[in-house]
C-alpha positions in Angstrom: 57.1 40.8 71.2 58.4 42.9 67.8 55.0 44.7 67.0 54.4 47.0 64.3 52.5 50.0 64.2 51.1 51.6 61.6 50.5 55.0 61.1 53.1 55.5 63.8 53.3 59.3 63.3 50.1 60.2 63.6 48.3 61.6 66.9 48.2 58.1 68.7 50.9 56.9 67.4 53.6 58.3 69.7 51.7 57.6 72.8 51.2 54.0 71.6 55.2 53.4 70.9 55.8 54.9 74.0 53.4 52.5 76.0 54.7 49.4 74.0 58.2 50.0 74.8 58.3 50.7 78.5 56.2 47.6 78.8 59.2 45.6 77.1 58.1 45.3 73.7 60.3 45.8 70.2 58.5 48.8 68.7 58.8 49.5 64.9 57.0 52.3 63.0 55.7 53.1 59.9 53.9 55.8 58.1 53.9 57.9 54.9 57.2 58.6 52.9 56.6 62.5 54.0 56.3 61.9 58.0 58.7 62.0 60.0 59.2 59.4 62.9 57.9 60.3 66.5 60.9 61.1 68.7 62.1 58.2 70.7 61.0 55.7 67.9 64.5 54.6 66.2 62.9 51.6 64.3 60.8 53.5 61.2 59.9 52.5 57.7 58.0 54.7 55.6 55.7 52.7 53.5 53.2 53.0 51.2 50.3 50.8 52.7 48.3 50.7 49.1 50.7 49.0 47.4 51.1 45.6 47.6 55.0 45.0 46.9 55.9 47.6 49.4 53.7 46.0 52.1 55.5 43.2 51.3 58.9 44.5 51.3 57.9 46.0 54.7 57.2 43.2 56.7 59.9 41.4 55.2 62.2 43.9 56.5 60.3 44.4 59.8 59.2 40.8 60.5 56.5 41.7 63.3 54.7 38.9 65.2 52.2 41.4 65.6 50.8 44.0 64.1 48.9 47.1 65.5 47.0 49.0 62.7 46.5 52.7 63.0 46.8 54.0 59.9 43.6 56.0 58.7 41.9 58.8 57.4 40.3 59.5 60.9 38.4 62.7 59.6 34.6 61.9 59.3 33.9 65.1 58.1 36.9 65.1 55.4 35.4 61.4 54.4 32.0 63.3 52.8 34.6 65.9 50.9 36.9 63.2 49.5 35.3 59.4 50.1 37.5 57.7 47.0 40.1 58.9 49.3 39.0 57.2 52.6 38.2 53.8 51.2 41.2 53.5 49.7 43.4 54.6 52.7 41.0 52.5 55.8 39.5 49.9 53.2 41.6 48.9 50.7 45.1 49.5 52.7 43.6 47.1 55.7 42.6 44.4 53.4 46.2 44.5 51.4 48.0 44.8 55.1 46.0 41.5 57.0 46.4 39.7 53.3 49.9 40.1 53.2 50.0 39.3 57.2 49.2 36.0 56.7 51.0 35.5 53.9 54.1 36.3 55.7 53.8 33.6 57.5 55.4 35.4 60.6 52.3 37.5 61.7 50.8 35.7 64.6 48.4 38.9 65.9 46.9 41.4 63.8 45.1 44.3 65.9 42.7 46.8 64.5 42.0 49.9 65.1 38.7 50.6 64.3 35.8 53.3 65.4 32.9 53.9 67.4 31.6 55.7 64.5 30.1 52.2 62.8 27.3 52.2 65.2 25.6 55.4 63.6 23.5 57.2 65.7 21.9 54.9 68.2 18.5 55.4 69.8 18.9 56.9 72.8 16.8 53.8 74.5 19.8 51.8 73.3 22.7 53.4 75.0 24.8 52.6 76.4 26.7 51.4 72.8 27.5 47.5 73.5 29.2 45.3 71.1 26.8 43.4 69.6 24.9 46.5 69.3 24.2 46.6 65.2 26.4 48.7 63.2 24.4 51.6 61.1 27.5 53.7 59.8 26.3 57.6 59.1 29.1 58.5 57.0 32.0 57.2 54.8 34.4 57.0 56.8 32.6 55.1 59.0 30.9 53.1 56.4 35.2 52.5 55.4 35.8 51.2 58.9 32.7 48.7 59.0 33.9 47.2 56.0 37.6 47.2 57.0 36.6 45.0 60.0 34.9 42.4 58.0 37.7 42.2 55.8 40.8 41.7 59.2 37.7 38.9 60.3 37.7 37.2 56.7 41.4 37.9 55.5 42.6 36.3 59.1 40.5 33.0 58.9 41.9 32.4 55.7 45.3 32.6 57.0 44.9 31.4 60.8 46.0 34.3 62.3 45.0 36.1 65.8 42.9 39.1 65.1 41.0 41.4 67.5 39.0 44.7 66.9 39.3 47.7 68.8 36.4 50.5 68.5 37.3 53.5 70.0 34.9 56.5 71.0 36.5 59.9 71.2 39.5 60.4 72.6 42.1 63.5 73.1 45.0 64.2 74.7 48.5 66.4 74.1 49.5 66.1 70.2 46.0 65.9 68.5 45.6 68.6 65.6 42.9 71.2 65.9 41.0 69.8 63.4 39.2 67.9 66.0 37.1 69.3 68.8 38.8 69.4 71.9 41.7 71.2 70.2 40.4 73.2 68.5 39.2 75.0 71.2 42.5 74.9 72.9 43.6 76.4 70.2 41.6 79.4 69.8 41.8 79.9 73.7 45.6 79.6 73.3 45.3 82.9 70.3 42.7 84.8 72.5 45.3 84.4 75.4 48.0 85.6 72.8 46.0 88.2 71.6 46.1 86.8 68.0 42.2 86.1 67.9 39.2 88.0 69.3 36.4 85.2 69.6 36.1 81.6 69.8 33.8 80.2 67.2 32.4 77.2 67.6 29.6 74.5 66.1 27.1 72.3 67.7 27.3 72.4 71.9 24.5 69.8 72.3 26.2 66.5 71.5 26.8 64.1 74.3 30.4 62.7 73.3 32.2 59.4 75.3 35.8 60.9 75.7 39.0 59.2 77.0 42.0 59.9 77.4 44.5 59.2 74.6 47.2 57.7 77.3 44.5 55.5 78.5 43.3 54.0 75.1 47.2 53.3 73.9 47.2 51.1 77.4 43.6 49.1 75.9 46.0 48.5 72.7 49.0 46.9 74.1 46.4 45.1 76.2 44.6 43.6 73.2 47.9 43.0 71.5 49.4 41.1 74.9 46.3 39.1 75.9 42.9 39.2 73.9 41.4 36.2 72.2 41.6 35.7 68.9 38.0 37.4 67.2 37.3 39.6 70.4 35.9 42.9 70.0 36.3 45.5 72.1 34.5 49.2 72.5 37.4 51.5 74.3 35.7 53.7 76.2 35.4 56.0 79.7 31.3 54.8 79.9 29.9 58.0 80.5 29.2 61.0 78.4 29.8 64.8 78.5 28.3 67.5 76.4 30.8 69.3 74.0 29.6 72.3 76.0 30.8 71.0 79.2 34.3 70.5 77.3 33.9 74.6 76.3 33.2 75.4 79.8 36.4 73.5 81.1 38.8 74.3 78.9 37.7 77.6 79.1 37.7 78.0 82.7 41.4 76.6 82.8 41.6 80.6 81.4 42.2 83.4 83.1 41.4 85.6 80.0 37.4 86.8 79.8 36.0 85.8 76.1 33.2 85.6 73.6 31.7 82.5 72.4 30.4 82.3 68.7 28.6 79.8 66.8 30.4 78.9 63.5 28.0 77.4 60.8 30.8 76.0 58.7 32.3 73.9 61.5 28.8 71.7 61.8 29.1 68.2 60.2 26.7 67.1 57.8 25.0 64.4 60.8 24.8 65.0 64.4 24.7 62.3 66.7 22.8 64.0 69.8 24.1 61.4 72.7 26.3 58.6 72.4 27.8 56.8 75.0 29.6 53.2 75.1 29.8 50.2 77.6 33.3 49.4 78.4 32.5 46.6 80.9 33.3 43.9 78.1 37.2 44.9 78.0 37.4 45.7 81.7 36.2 42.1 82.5 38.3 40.1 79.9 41.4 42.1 80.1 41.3 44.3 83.2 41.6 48.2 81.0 39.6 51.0 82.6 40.0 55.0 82.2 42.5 56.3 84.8 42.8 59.9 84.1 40.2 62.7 84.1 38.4 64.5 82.0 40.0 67.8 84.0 43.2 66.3 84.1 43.5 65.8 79.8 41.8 69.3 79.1 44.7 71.0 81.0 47.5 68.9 79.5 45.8 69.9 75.9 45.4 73.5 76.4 49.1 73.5 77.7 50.3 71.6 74.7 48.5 74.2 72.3 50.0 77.4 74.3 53.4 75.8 73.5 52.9 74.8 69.9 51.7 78.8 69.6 54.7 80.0 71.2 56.6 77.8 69.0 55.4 78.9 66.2 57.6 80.3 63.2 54.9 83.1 63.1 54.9 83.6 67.1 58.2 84.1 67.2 58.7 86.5 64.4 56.2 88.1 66.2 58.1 88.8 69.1 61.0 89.5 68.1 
């Protein structure tokens, strides 16, 4: 199948392309005119998904059967700073891209990518998270994705096309930038092991988070893309929850360097979910996905991802030279 993913050079991105092509598929890419195209991904073009002619122009030139729609600003706590910003990127891009999908008249499957983060903050008598569970978005970005789903539902009854919803809880994995979580303590280990950095500062440590493994959710993608029914929606997630202190106490036992913890006011976001956990059983019944790797296994592979970035680093190596 020739599927086309958007916001290909982003953190999922590259995993996903990967996964689609060893399983056989034609992978094309697409992101902003300033990214540059994950290695290994030879068919890429840049587009501006706001504007209607080069959406257009795009999947004229790609002609996808399906399409797999990343693209995002994934940053809840950047949507409060700069909201205009977020609609127009999740909201208004989506509804321009499915639109011009079915126009196409070549577009048989349009998957999207949405976000845990339209449920809000659940009781905790409700959890685990199940699909119908009703959506209560806490902030604009998620507010951006609720409305970005009922838009790929309306936009692809109009034109007959296939279209499923993916909502993904946290994930991580090798690639993702600091400014989320896991990272960015991976990060800040990686500089106290360098001894660029004295502390590791921190926020909140009382959340319950659902995290996966970014290599497992790119495999619930090309599952949704290869087999899901048409109006299916889908929660991508491990089922069980860990405490962002836990995560601290992993990644920072993968050290062998003795540190000091700090708590960092600015790094709190302006709502707190205190647990949140989804039910995955939905996708592992209709389409056979379930978590393979664990929660050990992907904090090693990103602390060893951000020691090599740092020692990659134009700065780094000035440093030791």
């Amino acid at each position: 199948m020739r599927i086309l993913v958007t916001g290909a050079a982003g953190f999922v991105g590259p995993h996903l392309a990967r996964e689609l092509s060893a399983s056989g598929h034609e992978v094309w890419g697409t992101g902003r005119s300033t990214d540059s195209p994950p290695a290994g991904l030879e068919q890429w073009c840049p587009t501006e998904l706001t504007e209607r002619d080069a959406v257009s122009r795009l999947l004229r030139n790609t002609k996808p059967e399906c399409i797999l729609h990343l693209a995002a600003q994934s940053n809840p706590a950047a949507s409060w700073s700069d909201p205009e910003e977020t609609f127009r990127v999740n909201t208004s891009a989506t509804s321009l891209l499915v639109d011009e999908a079915g126009r196409s008249g070549k577009v048989r499957r349009f998957v999207f990518i949405s976000s845990s983060d339209v449920y809000g903050a659940p009781d905790p008598g409700h959890l685990p998270v199940r699909e119908p569970t009703p959506r209560r978005p806490a902030n604009p970005y998620a507010v951006s994705k609720a409305a970005a789903e009922d838009l790929v539902s309306l936009y692809s009854r109009r034109h007959d096309i296939e279209h499923v919803i993916l909502r993904p809880f946290s994930h991580t994995g090798p690639g993702q930038t600091d400014r989320f979580v896991v990272p960015a303590f991976a990060r800040q280990i990686a500089m106290i092991e360098a001894g660029q950095q004295h502390e590791l500062r921190h926020g909140s440590l009382e959340a319950w988070r659902d995290f996966s493994d970014v290599r497992d959710i790119v495999k619930a993608y090309r599952l949704a893309a290869e087999r899901a029914t048409t109006g299916s929606i889908y929660n991508v997630c491990s089922g069980t929850g860990i405490t962002i202190q836990s995560i601290l106490d992993r990644l920072v036992s993968c050290s062998g360097v003795d540190m000091r913890t700090m708590p960092d006011k600015d790094r709190l976001r302006p709502e707190k979910v205190v647990k949140f956990r989804g039910d995955n059983s939905a996708i592992k019944r209709d389409l056979g996905w379930k978590p393979r790797i664990s929660m050990d296994e992907t904090l090693q592979d990103v602390l060893a991802y951000q020691r090599t970035l740092l020692r990659s680093s134009p700065e780094n190596s000035r440093a030791t030279h």
